[in-house]
Phi, psi and omega in degrees: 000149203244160191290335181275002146286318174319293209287333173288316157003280189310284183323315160304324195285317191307321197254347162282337176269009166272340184272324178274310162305006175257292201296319179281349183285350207268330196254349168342285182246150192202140174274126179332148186067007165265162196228118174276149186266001124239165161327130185262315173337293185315260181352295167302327156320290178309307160323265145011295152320272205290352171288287173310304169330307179305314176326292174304306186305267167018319200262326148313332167282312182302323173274350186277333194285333192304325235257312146334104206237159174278197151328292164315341172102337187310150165312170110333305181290349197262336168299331173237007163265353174287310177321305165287007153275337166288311209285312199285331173289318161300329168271340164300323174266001163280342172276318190288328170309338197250311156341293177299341186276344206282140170272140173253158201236135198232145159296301173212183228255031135287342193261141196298113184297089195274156137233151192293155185272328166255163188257103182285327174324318204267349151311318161281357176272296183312292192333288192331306188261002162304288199301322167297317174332295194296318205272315169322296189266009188250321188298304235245326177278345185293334192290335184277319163298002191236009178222348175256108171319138152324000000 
């Protein structure tokens, strides 16, 4: 199995165990002399399956990422804690861009005049190559999850 079969994998088993704690909380409690309309046993079984199934897939995913290197020499995993540092620093300046852009509104010209502090140009200049960045290494690990075995 190659790792991005691994990883939809994972995304199924993660929304069946979200499907199976809504149906067991749902068949949990019954007003005495009702028949809930599944087992909840059967259910706490599947679940319990599929928790382990995940487990495993998960601990499989994690050493191939260990194990696994880009182009660059980098892990997967050290690749995708960059990646997600690039997404969280773009959006952090993508915030203050969109703060600095809000207009203030003055009644009269007695009332306090705020101006920005940062330089949006060059903010939106970071943003810019935060995305290239993020897309650049976001482009290389998918290619690389559809050619490295599981």
């Amino acid at each position: 199995m190659k790792l991005a079969e691994g990883l939809l994998l994972r995304a199924e088993y993660q929304t069946k165990l979200e499907n199976l704690q809504s149906r067991l909380l749902s068949n949990l409690k019954m007003q005495e002399g009702d028949i809930p309309n599944e087992d909840p046993s059967l259910l706490l079984n599947e679940m319990e399956e599929t928790n382990k199934k995940l487990t495993d897939l998960v601990k499989m995913i994690n050493n191939c990422n260990a194990r696994e290197t880009l182009s660059d020499g980098r892990t997967l995993s050290d690749a995708l804690v960059d990646r997600e540092a690039l997404l969280k620093e773009r959006r952090i300046l993508a915030n203050l861009v969109g703060r600095a852009s809000e207009q203030d509104y003055r009644v009269s010209r007695a009332e306090i005049k705020m101006t920005v502090t940062l330089s949006v140009k060059e903010l939106q200049s970071k943003i810019d190559v935060l995305s290239k960045e993020y897309r650049q290494l976001d482009t290389e690990l998918q290619g690389k999850n559809w050619t490295v075995e599981l």
